[in-house]
C-alpha positions, -999 to +999 in steps of 0.1 A: +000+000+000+032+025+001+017+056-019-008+041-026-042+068-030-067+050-009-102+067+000-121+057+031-158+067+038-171+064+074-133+069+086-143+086+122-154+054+142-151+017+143-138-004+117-133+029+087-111+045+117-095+013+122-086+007+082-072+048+086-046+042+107-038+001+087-032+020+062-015+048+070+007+022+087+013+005+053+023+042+042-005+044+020-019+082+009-051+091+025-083+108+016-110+104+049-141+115+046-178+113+068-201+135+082-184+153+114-158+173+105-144+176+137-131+141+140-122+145+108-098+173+116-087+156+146-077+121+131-060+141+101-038+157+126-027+128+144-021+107+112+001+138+100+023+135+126+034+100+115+046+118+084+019+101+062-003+124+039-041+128+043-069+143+029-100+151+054-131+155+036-167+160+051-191+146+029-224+126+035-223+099+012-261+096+008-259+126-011-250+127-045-232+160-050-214+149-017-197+117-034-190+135-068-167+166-052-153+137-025-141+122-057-132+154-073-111+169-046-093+133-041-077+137-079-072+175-079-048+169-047-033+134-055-040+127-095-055+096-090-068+067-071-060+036-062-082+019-039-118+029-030-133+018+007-171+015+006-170+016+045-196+040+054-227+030+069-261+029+095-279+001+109-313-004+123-329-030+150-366-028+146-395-055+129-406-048+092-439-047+107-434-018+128-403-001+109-413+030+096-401+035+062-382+065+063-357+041+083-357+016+051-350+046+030-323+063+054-305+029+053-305+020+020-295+060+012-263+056+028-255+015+029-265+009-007-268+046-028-236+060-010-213+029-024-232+034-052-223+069-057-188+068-046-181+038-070-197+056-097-177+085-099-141+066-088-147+041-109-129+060-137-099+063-123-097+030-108-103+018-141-074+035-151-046+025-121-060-006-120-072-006-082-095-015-061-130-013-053-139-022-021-175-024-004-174-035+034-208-056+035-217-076+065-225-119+069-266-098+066-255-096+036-253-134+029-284-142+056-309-119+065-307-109+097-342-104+120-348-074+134-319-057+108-346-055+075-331-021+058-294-035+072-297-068+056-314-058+026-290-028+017-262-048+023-278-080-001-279-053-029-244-038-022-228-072-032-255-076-060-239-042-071-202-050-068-203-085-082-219-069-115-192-042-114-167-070-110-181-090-139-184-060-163-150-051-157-129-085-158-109-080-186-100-047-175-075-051-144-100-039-119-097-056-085-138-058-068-134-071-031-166-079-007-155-082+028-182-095+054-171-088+091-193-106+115-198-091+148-174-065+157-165-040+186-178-006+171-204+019+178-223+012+148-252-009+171-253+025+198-264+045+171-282+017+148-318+033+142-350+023+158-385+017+145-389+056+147-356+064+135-340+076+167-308+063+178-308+034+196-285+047+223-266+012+233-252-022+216-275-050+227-245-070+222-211-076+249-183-060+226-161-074+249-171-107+229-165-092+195-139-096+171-120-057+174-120-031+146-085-033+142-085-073+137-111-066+116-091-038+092-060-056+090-072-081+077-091-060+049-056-043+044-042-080+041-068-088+013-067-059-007-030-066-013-033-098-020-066-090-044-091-111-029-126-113-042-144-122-009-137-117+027-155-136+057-146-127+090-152-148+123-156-183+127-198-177+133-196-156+102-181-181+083-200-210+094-232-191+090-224-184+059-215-219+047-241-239+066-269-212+045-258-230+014-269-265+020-293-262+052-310-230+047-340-238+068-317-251+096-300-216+100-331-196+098-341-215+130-305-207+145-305-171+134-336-166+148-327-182+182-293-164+187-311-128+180-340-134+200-318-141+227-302-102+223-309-080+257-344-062+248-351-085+214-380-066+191-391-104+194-389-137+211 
């Protein structure tokens, strides 16, 4: 990654922090972006220090405009781009029968139309280095998950979007990699949206438990190098994921057990 011109969306917390400073690490050239500037500003500064140069950029990925001038201002500074992070995203714990849909909309706005967006307008120049495109999905994106409706589904059509781009573009050098983290320590589940679309103020999960963010990004970092197509993260992720193939009705019983079983379940 030394030089390399990576972009990272959702860079202030959890795993798109975490994947700032891998990468910085690996000497890699940074452009961060999400929607508080002031971490921005702050994480800038301290990667700065190290020596390694970065780009802060506030931008809300569900917006359009957003995406296009995140893109724009990445190849005025460094002249082009080498790997894309998809990274930014919400979640939600609520039933489809009580969800309202404004909280279907806000998820799928920034989990599905921000990667969307942000590969859209990169995808130029990543044609052009040869890079990477990366979307970080989720194991709801290979089971759907109760009580995560607009998390699952947006995360379902973020692979359905990147496997197409991958397809299209297979005879043109361009690396498309789908990591799935299972469970991990971040503060994406304290402010996951409810059925009304307030924050849901605590994790009903132990973090202490979890696979941590920065596991989690080096081994991202690890794959992109090596140009892997998929990534499946923690031994439940991965045997979810595999058991789904052949025993699909077996793990829909076993999904539904282990989240019912969550501290304040929206069902039992």
């Amino acid at each position: 990654m030394k030089d390399k011109v990576i972009i990272i969306t959702g860079a202030t917390s959890g795993i798109g922090k975490a994947l700032v400073y891998e990468c910085a690490s690996r000497g890699a050239r940074l452009i961060i972006s999400a929607r508080n500037n002031e971490k921005l500003l702050e994480i800038s500064e301290d990667i700065l220090r190290t020596g390694i140069k970065v780009l802060p950029v506030k931008a809300d990925v569900s917006v359009e405009d957003d995406c296009r001038e995140l893109v724009r201002k990445t190849v005025e500074e460094f002249g082009t781009i080498d790997v894309l992070i998809n990274n930014a995203g919400i979640s939600m714990r609520a039933l489809f029968e009580e969800v309202e849909l404004g909280v279907l909309r806000s998820l799928m706005n920034t989990n599905f139309w921000g990667t969307v967006y942000c590969s859209k307008f990169a995808l130029p120049y990543l044609l052009k280095s040869k890079g990477s495109l990366v979307g970080i999905s989720s194991i709801a994106g290979y089971k759907g998950l109760p009580g995560r409706t607009g998390y699952s589904s947006s995360k379902f059509a973020m692979q359905g979007l990147l496997e197409v781009i991958r397809i299209e573009n297979r005879k043109k050098g361009l690396h498309v990699l789908i990591a799935a983290p299972g469970f991990t320590a971040s503060n994406i589940r304290n402010v996951a949206l409810s059925k009304d679309g307030s924050q849901q103020g605590e994790t009903p999960l132990d973090e202490s438990k979890l696979m941590p963010a920065e596991t989690v990004a080096r081994k991202i970092a690890d794959a992109i190098g090596k140009r892997k197509r998929t990534l499946i993260l923690t031994t439940q992720g991965k045997i979810t994921v595999l058991v789904n193939k052949f025993l699909p009705s077996f793990m829909d019983k076993m999904v539904y057990n282990h989240m019912a079983k969550e501290p304040d379940s929206p069902f039992k």
